[in-house]
N, C-alpha and C positions, 0 to 999 in steps of 0.2 A: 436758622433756628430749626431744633427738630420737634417733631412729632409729641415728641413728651414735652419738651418745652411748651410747646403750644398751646396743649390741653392742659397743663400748671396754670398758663397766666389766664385760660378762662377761668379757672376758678378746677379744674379738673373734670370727672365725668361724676355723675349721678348712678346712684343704685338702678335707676331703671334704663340706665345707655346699654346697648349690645352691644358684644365681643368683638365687633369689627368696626373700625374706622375706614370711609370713605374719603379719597384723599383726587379731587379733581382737578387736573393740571390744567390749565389751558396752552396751547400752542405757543402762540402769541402774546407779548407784554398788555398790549390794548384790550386784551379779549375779557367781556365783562365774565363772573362768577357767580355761577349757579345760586340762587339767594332760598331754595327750598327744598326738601323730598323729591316732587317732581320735576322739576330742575336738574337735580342730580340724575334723574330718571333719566331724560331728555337726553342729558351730555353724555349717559352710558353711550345713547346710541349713535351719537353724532361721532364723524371718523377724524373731526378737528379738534377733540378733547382727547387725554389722555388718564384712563383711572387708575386707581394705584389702589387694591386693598391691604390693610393692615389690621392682622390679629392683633387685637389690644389684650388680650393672656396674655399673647408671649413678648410683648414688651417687656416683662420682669422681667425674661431672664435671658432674652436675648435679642442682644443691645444691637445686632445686624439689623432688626424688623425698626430702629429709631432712625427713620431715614431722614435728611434731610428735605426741608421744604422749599419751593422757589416761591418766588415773587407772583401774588395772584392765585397761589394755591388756596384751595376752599377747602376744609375739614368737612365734613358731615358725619355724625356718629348716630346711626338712627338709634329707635326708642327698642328696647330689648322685646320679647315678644314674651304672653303674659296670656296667663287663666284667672277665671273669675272661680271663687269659693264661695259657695252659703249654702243654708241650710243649718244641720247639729253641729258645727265648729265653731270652737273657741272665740276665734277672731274669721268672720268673713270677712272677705274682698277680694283684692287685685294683684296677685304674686306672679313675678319677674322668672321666669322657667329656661330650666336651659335643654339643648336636646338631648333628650333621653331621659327623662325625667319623667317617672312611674306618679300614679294615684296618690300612693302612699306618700311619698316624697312632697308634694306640694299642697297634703294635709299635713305633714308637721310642722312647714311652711304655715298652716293656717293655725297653729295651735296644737292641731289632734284634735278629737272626737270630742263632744261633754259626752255626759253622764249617759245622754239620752239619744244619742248619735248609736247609727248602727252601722258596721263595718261592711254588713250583708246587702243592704239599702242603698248603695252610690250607686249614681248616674250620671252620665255624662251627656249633656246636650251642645253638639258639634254641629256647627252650617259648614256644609258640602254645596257647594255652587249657591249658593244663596238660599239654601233650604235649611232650616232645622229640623235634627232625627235627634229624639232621645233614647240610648241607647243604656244597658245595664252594665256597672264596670265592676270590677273586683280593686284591689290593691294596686296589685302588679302589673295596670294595664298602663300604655305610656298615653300621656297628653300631649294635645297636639296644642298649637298657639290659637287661641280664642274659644277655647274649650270652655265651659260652666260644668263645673263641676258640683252636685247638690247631695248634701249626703241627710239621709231623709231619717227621720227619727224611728227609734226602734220600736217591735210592736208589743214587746214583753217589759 
């Protein structure tokens, strides 16, 4: 079975799965299968596993990356990595960002601005080693994965 096969008869992936598929071999027929995140964590760094990544983009279109799977293979596809919206937007919440992805970009993700949203007003509140700094952003800044993004209401 391949790769794409495999992710079919789960049911496929979710708007919130990331680009990359985690594919952990083990050695051995016997050898039990990662059952979590940190699990697969674990077996990166044991030298008795074997990991295999896989671009899930270029599955389309190229059919070399639909590798074959063995017996005992574990898939893990983690969760894509995502910013928080609120404040004057349309729709707040929790949009699925890819890298390089500016301000602006994952406000029209949230709808765009109301009426009463100002453009001048965005902030960005980023934890750096476990601190949070609120910082002032324009459009064209990029976000980083765990970002709050607040766009604050206009004063005119």
């Amino acid at each position: 079975m391949s790769i794409i096969e495999a992710l079919a008869r789960a049911g496929s992936t979710t708007e919130r799965a990331g680009t990359e598929a985690v594919i952990v071999r083990a050695p051995s027929v016997g050898a039990a299968a990662p059952a979590d995140a940190a699990a697969v964590a674990r077996a990166q760094d044991s030298k008795d596993t074997n990991i295999v990544r896989v671009n899930l983009q270029n599955l389309q279109g190229v059919l070399s990356q639909n590798i074959d799977l063995r017996a005992g293979d574990t898939i893990f596809v983690p969760r894509a990595e995502s910013v928080f919206v609120s404040g004057q937007v349309r729709s707040a919440g929790e949009y699925v960002i890819r890298k390089g992805m500016t301000v602006r970009q994952v406000l029209t993700l949230a709808g765009g601005l109301t009426e009463r949203g100002s453009a001048r007003r965005i902030q960005i509140i980023r934890s750096v080693d476990g601190v949070d700094s609120t910082v002032p952003a324009t459009l064209q800044d990029a976000v980083r994965a765990g970002d709050t993004i607040v766009v604050r209401e206009s004063l005119f």
